[in-house]
C-alpha positions as CSV (number, residue, x, y, z in Angstrom):
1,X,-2.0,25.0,10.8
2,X,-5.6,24.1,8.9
3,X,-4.9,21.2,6.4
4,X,-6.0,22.0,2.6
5,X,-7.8,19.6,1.1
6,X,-6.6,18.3,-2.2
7,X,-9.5,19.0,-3.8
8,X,-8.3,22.5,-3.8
9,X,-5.0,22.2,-5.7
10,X,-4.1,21.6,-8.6
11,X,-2.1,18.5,-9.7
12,X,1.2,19.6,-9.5
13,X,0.4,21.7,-6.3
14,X,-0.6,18.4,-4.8
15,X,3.0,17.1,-5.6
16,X,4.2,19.9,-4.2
17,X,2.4,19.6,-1.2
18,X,3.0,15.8,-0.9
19,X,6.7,16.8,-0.8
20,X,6.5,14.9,-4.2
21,X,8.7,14.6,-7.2
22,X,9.2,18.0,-8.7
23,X,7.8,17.5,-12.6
24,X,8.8,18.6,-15.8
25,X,6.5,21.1,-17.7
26,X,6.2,22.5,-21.4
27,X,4.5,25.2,-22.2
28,X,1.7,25.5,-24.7
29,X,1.3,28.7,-27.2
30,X,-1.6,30.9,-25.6
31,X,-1.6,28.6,-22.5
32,X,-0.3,28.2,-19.0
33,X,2.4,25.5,-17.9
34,X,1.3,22.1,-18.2
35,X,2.5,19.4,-15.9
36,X,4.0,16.7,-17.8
37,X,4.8,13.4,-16.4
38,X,7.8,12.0,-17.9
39,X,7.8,7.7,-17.9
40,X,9.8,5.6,-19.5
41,X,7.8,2.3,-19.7
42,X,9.6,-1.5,-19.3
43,X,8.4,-4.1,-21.2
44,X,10.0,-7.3,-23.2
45,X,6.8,-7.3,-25.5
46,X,6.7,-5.1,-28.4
47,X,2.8,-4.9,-28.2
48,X,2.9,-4.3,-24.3
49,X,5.3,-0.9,-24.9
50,X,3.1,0.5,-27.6
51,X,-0.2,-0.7,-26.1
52,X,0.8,1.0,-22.5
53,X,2.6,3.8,-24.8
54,X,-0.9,4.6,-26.5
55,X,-2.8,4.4,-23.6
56,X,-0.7,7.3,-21.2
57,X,-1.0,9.1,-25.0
58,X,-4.6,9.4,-24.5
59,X,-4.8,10.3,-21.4
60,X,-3.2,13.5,-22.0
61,X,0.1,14.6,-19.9
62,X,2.7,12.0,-20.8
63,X,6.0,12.1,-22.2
64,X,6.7,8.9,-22.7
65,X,9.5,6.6,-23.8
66,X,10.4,2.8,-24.0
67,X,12.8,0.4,-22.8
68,X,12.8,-3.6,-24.1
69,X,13.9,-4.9,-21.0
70,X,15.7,-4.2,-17.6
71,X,19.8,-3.7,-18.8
72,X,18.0,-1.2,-21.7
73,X,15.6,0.9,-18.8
74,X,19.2,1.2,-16.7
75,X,20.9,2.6,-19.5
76,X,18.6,5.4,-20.5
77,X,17.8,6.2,-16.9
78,X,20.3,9.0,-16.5
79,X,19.3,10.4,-19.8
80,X,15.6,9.9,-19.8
81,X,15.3,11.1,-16.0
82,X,11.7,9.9,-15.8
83,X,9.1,11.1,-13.6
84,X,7.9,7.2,-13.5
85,X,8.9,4.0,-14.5
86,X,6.1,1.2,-15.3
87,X,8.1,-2.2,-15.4
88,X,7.7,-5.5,-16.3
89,X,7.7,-8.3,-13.6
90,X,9.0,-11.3,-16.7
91,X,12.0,-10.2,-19.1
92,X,15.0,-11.7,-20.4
93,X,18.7,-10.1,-20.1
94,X,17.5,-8.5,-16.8
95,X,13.9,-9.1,-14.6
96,X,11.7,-6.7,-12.8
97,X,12.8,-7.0,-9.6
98,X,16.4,-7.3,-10.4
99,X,16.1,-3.9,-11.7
100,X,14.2,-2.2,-9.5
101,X,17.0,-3.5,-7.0
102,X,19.4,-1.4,-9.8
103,X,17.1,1.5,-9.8
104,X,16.1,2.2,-5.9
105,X,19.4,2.0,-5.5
106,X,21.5,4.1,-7.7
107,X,18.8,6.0,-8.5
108,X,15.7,6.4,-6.7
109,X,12.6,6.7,-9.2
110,X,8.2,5.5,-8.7
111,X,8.0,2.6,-10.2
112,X,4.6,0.7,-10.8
113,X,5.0,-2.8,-11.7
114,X,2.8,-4.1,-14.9
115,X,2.0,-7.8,-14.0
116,X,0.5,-10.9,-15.1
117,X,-1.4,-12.2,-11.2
118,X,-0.4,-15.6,-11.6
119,X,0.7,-17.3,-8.2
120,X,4.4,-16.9,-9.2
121,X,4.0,-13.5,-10.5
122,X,2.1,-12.2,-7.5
123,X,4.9,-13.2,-5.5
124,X,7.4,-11.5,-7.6
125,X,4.9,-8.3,-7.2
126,X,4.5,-8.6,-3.1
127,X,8.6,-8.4,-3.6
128,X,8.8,-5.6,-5.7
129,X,6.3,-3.6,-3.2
130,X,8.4,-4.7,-0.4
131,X,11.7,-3.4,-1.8
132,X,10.1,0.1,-2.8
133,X,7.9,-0.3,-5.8
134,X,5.0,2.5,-5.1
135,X,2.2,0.0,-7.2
136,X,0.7,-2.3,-9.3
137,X,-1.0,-2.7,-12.4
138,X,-2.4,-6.2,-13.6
139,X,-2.5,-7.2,-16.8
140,X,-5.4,-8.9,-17.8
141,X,-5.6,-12.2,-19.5
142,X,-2.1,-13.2,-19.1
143,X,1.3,-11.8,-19.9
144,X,0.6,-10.6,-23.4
145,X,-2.7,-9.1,-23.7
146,X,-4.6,-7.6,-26.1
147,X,-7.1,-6.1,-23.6
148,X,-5.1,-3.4,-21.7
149,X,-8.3,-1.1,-22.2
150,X,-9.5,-2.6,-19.3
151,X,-6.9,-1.2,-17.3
152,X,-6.3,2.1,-18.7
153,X,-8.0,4.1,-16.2
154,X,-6.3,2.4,-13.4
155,X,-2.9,3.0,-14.8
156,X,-2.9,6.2,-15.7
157,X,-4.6,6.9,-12.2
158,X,-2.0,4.9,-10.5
159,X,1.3,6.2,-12.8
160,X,0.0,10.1,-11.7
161,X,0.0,9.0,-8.3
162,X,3.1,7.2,-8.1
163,X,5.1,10.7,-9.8
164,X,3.8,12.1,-6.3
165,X,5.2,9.7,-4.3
166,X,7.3,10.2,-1.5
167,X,10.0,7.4,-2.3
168,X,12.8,6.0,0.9
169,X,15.9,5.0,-0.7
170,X,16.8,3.1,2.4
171,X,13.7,1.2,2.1
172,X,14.5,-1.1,-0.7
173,X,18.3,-1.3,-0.3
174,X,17.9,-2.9,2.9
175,X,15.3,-5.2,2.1
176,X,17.0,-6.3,-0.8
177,X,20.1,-6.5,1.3
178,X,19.6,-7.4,4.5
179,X,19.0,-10.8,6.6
180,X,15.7,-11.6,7.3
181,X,15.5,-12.4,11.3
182,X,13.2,-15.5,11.5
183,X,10.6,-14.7,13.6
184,X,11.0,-17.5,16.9
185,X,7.9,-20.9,16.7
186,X,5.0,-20.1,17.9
187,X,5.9,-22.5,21.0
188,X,8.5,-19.8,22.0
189,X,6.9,-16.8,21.7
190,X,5.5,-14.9,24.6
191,X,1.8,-15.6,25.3
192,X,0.2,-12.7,24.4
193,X,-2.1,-10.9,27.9
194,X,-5.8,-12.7,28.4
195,X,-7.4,-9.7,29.1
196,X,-6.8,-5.8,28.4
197,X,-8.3,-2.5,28.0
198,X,-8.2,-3.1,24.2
199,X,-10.8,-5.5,22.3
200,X,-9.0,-4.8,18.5
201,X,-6.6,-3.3,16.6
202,X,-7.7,-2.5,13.6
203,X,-4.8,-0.9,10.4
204,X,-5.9,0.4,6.8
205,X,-3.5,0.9,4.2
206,X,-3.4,1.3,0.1
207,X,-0.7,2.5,-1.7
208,X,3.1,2.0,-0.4
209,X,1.3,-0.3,2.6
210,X,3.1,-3.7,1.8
211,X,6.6,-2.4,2.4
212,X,5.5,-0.1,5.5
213,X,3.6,-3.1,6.4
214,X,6.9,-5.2,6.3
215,X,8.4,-3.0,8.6
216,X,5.5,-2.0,10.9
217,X,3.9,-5.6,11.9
218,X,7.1,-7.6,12.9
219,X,7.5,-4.3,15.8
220,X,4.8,-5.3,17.3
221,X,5.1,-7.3,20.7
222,X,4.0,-10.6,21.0
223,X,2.8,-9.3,24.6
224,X,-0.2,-7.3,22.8
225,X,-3.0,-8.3,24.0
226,X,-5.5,-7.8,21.1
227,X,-5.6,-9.2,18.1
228,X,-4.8,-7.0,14.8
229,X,-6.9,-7.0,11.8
230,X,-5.4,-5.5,8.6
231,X,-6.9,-4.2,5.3
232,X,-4.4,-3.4,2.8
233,X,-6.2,-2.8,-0.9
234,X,-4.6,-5.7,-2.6
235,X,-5.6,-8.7,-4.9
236,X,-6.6,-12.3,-3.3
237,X,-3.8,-13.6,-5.0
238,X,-1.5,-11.7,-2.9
239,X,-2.5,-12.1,0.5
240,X,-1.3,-16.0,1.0
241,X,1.9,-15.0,0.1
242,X,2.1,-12.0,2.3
243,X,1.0,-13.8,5.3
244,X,3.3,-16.6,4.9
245,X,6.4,-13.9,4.6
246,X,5.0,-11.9,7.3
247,X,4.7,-14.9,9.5
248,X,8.1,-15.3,8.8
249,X,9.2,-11.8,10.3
250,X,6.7,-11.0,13.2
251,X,6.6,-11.7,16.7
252,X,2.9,-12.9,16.2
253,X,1.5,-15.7,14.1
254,X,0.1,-14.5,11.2
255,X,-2.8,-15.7,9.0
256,X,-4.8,-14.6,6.3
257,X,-8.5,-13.9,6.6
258,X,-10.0,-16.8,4.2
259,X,-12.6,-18.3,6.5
260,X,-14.4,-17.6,9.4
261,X,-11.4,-17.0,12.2
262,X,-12.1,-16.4,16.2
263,X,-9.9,-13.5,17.1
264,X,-6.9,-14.1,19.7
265,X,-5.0,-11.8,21.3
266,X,-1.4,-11.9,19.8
267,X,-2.2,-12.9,16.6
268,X,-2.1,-10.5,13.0
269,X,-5.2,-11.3,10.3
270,X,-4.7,-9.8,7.1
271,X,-7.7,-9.5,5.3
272,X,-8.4,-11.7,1.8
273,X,-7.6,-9.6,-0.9
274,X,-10.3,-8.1,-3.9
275,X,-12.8,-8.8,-0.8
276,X,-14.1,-7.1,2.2
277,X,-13.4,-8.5,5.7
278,X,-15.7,-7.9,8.6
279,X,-15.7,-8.9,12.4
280,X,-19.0,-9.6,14.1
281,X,-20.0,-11.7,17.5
282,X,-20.3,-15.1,18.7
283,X,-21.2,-16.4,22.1
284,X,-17.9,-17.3,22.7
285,X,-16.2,-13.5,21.4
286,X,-14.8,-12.3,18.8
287,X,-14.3,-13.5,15.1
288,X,-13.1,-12.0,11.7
289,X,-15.1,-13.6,8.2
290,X,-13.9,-12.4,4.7
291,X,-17.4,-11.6,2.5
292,X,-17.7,-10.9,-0.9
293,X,-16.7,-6.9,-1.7
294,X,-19.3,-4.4,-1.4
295,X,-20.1,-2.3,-4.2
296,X,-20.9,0.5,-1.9
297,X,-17.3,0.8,-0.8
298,X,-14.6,1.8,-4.2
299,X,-11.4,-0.2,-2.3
300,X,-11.1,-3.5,-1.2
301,X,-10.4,-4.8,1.4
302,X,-13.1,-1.7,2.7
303,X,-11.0,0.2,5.6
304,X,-14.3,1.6,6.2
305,X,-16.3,-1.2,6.0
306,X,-13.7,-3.3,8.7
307,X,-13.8,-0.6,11.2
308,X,-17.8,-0.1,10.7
309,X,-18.2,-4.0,11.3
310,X,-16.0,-3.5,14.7
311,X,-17.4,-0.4,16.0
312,X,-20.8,-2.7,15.7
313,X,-19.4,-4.9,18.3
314,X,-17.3,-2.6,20.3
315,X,-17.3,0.4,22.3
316,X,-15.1,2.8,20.7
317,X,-12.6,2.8,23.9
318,X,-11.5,-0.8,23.4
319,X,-10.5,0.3,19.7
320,X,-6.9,1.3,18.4
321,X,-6.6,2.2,14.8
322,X,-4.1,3.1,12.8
323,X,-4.3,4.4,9.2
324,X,-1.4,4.1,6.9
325,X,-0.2,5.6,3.4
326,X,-2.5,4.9,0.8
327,X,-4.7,7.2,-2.1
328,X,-8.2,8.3,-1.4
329,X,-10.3,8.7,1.8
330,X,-10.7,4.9,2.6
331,X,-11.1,4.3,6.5
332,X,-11.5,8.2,7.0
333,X,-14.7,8.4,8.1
334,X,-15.2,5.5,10.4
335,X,-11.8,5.6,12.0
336,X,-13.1,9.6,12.9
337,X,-16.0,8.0,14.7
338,X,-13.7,5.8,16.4
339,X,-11.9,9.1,17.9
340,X,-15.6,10.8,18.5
341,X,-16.4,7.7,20.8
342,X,-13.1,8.0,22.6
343,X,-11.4,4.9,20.9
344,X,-7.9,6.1,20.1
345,X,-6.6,6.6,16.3
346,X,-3.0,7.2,14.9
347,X,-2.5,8.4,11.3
348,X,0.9,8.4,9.6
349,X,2.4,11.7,9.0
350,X,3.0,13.6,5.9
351,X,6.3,13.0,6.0
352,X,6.6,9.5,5.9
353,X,3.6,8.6,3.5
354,X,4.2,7.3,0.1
355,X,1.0,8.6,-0.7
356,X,-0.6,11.0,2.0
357,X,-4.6,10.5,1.3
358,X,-6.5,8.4,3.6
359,X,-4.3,9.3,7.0
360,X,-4.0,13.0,5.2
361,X,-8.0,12.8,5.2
362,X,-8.0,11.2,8.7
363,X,-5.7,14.1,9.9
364,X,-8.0,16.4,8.3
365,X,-11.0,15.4,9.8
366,X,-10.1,15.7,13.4
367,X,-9.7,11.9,13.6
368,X,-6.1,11.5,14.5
369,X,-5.5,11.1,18.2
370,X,-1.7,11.3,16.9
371,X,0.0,12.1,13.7
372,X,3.3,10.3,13.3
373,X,6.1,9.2,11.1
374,X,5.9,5.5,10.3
375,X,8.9,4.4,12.5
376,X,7.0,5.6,15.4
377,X,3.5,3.9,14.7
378,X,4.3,0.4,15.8
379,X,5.8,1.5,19.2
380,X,2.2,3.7,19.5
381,X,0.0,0.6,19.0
382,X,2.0,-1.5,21.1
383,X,1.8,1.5,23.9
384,X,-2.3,1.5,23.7
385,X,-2.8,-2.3,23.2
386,X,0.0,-3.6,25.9
C-alpha cells in the first residue's frame, strides 16, 4: 500500500494516521471543526502557568488549564482529560517524575517535561524520557524565567506533536518498577569478533528515542562485531548521564562521543548532544569526533550528517542502519543512499513509533530494507552485524 506523506493531511488526519490520540474539537459559527488540543499545564510557579498558559493562547488551538503542582495535575486528571500534559521537573507536595510515574500508570497521557538543564535536572529529564515522557522543553535562564519567548515555538511544536503520540503504558510501569540487570565488567564480557562483514552500525532517533533506546541497546550482543554510533537529538547536558546509565544496562561498554574516539567493535558511542558527530579515517581505521553543529542540518546530533560522514569512508555493504521514532525527515535521505548502495537499513514500524517521521519518511522513500516494530530491531542488527 503507497505511504501518504504528511504533507498531505491535515493535522488531525495525521493523528489519525499515526494511530494517535483521538482530539477534542469545537466548532466555530460559519466554520468547519477545529482540532483543539486540550493541556493541562504543571507548574509550582505562578508566572511559569500563565507564561506557558499565554503562550499555547497565541498559538491558536489550545484549551488549556492549570495545575500548581503534581497531587493538584492527579486530581483534575479524570476531569480535565487532557490531550497533553506539560510538567514541571522541581515542585513541592509531589515532583515531576513522581507523577508521571502516577500518570503512565493509572492513566496514560503525552507528557512533555518543562525543565531547567542543569546537571541535576537533566538527569531527572533522561528519567522522565525513560519512563514514558514523549519530550522536553528547556527553560531558559533557570527555573523561573522571564524569557519563555524563546521557546515558544518549540513548545507549541513539540506539545502538537506529543497529542499524536503513540504512548506504551507498559513502557514506564516497568521502568519505574522493575530491577535494573547490571550489565557484567567489561573484563567479563564476551570479546566482541576482530573482523566481519560489517564496518558500522550507525542508529538515528528524535522524539520517544531515550526510552526505546533504553530498551533497544542493552539487546545487543557483546559478540557484534562493529561498533555502534548513535544520534539521538538531545542536549549536551544529557548525554554523560545517558551513557553512564546505559553503560550500566548493555552488554557493550558504552561512551559518549566527547573527543576524538577510535572505533572498536563491541563498543556503543553516543553522540555529544546540541553537536553533530562525524566518523572519518586514520591510518590505523576507524574513529568517531564530535564537531560543532552544522547550521545546514535543523537537528542535532545530524542523523544525516553521521551517516553522510560514514558512507565517506565506507562502502555502503559494510553499513547497517537503523532509524528510530523521532519528528521530521532527519537521516532519511542518507540512510536511502545507504539502501541504493546495497548497505542494509531497518526503520521502525508505524506501530511502535512514538512519533512515526524520520523511519515513516525512511519507509516512504524506498529506504527500508525492513520495517519493524521496535522489539524486533535489536535482534535485526545483531542478525546483520554478528
Amino acid at each position: 500500500m503507497p505511504y501518504t506523506t504528511a504533507a498531505t493531511l491535515g493535522f488531525d488526519d495525521q493523528l489519525q494516521a499515526r494511530g494517535g490520540r483521538p482530539v477534542r474539537h469545537h466548532r466555530r459559527a460559519g466554520d468547519g471543526a477545529v482540532a483543539t488540543l486540550v493541556v493541562l499545564v504543571v507548574d509550582d510557579s505562578a508566572l511559569m502557568r500563565r507564561a506557558i498558559k499565554e503562550m499555547l493562547a497565541d498559538a491558536g488551538g489550545f484549551e488549556v488549564h492549570t495545575a500548581r503542582d503534581g497531587l493538584d495535575a492527579l486530581e483534575q486528571l479524570g476531569r480535565v482529560r487532557p490531550d497533553v500534559i506539560t510538567l514541571d521537573v522541581n515542585m513541592p507536595q509531589m515532583d515531576g517524575l513522581s507523577c508521571l510515574g502516577k500518570i503512565m500508570a493509572n492513566q496514560p497521557t503525552p507528557v512533555v517535561m518543562v525543565s531547567s538543564l542543569t546537571e541535576k535536572n537533566a538527569l531527572v529529564t533522561l528519567e522522565a524520557l525513560e519512563l514514558g515522557a514523549v519530550d522536553y522543553v528547556a527553560k531558559p535562564g533557570g527555573t523561573v524565567s522571564l524569557n519563555l519567548d524563546e521557546v515558544a515555538t518549540d513548545l507549541v511544536q513539540k506539545v502538537r506533536t506529543a497529542a499524536g503520540a503513540r504512548l506504551s503504558r507498559t513502557r514506564g510501569l516497568s521502568a519505574l518498577m522493575k530491577t535494573r540487570t547490571v550489565a557484567p565488567p567489561p573484563t567479563q564480557r564476551r570479546a566482541a569478533a576482530r573482523a566481519g562483514i560489517v564496518d558500522l552500525v550507525l542508529i538515528g532517533a528524535s522524539t520517544g528515542g531515550p526510552g526505546l533506546l533504553w530498551d533497544l541497546l542493552p539487546q545487543l550482543p557483546a559478540s557484534l562485531a562493529a561498533p555502534v554510533v548513535v544520534a539521538l537529538h538531545i542536549p549536551a547536558s544529557f548525554t554523560a548521564g545517558m551513557a553512564r546509565r546505559l553503560g550500566e544496562t548493555c552488554q557493550m561498554p558504552v561512551h559518549e562521543v566527547n573527543r576524538v574516539m577510535t572505533l572498536r567493535p563491541g563498543h556503543i558511542y553516543l553522540a555529544r548532544g546540541s553537536a553533530d558527530v562525524v566518523v572519518a579515517r586514520r591510518l590505523d581505521g576507524l574513529i568517531v569526533k564530535s564537531v560543532p553543529s552544522d547550521t545546514e542540518h535543523r537537528w542535532h546530533p545530524s542523523v544525516d550528517r553521521l551517516v553522510a560522514s560514514a558512507r565517506a569512508h565506507v562502502e555502503p555493504q559494510r553499513l547497517v542502519c537503523a532509524l528510530l521514532t523521532g519528528m521530521g525527515d532527519d537521516g532519511a535521505a542518507e540512510m536511502s543512499a545507504v539502501h541504493a548502495g546495497g548497505g542494509r537499513t531497518v526503520a521502525e514500524s508505524e506501530e511502535t513509533a512514538v512519533v512515526w517521521g524520520m523511519p515513516g519518511e525512511l519507509a516512504r522513500r524506498g529506504g527500508a530494507s525492513a520495517v519493524l516494530p521496535a522489539h524486533r530491531i535489536a535482534r535485526q542488527l545483531a542478525e546483520w552485524a554478528c
